[in-house]
N, C-alpha and C positions, 0 to 999 in steps of 0.2 A: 124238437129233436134234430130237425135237417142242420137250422140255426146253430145249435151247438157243437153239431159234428163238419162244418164247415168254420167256423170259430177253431175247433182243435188243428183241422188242418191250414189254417192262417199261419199258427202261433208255428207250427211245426216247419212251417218254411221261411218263418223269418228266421229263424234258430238256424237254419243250414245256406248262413250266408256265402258266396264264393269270395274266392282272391282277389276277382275283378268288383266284388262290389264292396268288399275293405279297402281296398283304393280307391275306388269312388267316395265314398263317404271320408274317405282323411284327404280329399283334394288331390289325389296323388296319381300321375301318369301310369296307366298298365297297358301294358302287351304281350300277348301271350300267341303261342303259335299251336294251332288247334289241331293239324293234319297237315301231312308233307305228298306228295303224289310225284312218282317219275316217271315217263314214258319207260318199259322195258326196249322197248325197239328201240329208240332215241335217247338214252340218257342224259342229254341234255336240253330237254322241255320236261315239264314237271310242274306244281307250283305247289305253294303255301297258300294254308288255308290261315286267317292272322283275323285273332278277336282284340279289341281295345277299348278305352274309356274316353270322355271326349277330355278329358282332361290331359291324355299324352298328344290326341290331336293338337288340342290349343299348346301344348308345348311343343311338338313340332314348328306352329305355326309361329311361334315365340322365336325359334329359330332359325328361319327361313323356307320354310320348306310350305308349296305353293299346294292349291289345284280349288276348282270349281266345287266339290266334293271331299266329304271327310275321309273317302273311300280315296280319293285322289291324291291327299296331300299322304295320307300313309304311302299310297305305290308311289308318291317321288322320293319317301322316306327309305321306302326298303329298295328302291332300285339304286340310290345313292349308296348306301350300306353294302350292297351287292357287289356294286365298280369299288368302293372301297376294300372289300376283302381281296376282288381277284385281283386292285391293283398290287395290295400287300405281295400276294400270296405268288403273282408271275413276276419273271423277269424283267427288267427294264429295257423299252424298246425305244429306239432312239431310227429316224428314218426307216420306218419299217425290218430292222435288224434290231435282234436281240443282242441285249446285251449279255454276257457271260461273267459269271462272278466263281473265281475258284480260293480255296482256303489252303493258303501255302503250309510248308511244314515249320515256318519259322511266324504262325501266327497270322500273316497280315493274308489280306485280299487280293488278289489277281484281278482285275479289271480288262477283258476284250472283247 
């Protein structure tokens, strides 16, 4: 009896496969972000919590991206990603001075 009712609950958990393990099984990089945390007092500490497959590791690794640990080449993945957004997302700073970008009424850029 035990036999059979740990048999059903086998069958019942291959059936509720996750997203990360259909990626794993077709070869396919995943990454997913599992919990975000911010300091209320500090809102600029905080982290992510970041689950994956080692299949997006080795594509990382496929593209440059280092460390001694699978744990390691993710955080130069997501700290890369990270410089990458705020450099989009700030100003261009040139000698410690920001640059300044204005949008004229005749279309073009202001540049000082």
């Amino acid at each position: 009896m035990l036999d059979k009712l740990k048999n059903i609950f086998n069958k019942q958990q291959k059936l509720e496969k996750t997203a990360k393990d259909l990626a794993t099984e077709r070869g396919e990089p995943y990454i997913k972000v599992l919990d975000t945390n911010v300091d209320p007092k500090n809102p600029k500490y905080g982290y992510f919590e970041l689950d994956w497959n080692q299949h997006f590791v080795e594509n990382l690794k496929k593209h440059g991206f280092s460390g001694n640990t699978d744990e390691e080449v993710v955080d130069h993945w997501f700290s890369v990603l990270c410089n990458t957004i705020a450099d989009e997302a700030t100003p261009l700073a040139t000698d410690n001075a920001i640059v300044k970008e204005a949008k004229r009424e005749d279309g073009k850029t202001e540049i000082s």
